[in-house]
N, C-alpha and C positions, 0 to 999 in steps of 0.2 A: 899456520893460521889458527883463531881462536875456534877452540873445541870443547865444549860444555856435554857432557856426560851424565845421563841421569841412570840409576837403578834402584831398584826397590819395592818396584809396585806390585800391585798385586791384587788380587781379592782378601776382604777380610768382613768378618759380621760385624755389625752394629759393635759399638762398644768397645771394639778390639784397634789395635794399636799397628801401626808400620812406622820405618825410619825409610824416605826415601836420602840418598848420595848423590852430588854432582861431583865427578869428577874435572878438573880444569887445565886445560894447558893451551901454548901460543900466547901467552900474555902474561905479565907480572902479576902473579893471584894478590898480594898483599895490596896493591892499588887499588885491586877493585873492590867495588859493593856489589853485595850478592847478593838477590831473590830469586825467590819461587814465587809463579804464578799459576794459576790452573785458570782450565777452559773444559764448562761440562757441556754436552751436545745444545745444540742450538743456544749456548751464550755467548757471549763475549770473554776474552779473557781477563780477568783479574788479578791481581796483587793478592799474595796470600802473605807474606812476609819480605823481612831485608832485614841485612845486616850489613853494617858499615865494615870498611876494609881492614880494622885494627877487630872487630866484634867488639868495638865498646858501645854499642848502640844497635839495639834493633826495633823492628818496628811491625805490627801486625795487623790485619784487619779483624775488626771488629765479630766476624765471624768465627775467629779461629781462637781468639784470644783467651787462656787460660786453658787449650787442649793441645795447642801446638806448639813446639822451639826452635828457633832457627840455631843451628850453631856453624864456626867454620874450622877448620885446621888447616892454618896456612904452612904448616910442613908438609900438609900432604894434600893441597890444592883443592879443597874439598871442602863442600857449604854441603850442609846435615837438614832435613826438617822431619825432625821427631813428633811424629802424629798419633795423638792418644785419643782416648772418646771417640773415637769416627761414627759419623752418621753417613745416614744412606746418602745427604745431601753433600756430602764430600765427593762423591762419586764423582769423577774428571781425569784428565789428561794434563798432570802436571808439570812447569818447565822450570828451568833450571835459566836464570839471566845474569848476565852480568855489567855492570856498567862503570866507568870511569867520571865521575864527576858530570854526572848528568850526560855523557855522551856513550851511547849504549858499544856495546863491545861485540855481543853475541849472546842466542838461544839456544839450548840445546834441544835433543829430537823430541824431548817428553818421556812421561812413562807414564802410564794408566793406573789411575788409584781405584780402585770398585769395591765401595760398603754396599754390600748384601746380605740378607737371608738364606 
């Protein structure tokens, strides 16, 4: 079955930098398109990034744009988001998604991002 794998989080201060990893298996990783969304306490979850199945195309919100990279390695099943600048308002529980031409695939369990002091 499809299994989305995330690692990387962690605490980090204002300013400072993490790489979360999803790792993927139970499906064809090259077919699919991969995001990250995060969900901070009492929001809703949002779209932080995506990248298309070949990575010739991604796409970011407006939030993140210019401090975050979505990247993917489909030799090793794995969509990358390289988080630079973090502010405290990154603070969340980010997920790892995948989807096939609009019809979603699977979520992985999350991993906790916390910009602190």
């Amino acid at each position: 079955q499809v299994q989305l794998v995330e690692s990387g989080g962690g605490l980090v201060q204002p300013g400072g930098s993490l790489r979360l990893s999803c790792e993927a298996s139970g499906f064809t990783f090259i077919t699919a398109a991969m995001n990250w969304y995060r969900q901070a306490p009492g929001k809703e979850r949002e779209l932080v990034a995506r990248i298309t199945n070949n990575g010739g195309a991604t796409n970011y919100a407006d939030f993140v744009k210019g401090r975050f990279t979505i990247s993917r390695d489909n030799a090793k099943n794995t969509v990358y988001l390289q988080m630079n600048s973090l502010k405290p308002e990154d603070t969340a529980v980010y997920y790892c998604y995948a989807d096939r031409w609009g019809r979603a695939l699977g979520w992985g369990q999350g991993t906790q991002v916390t910009v602190s002091s």
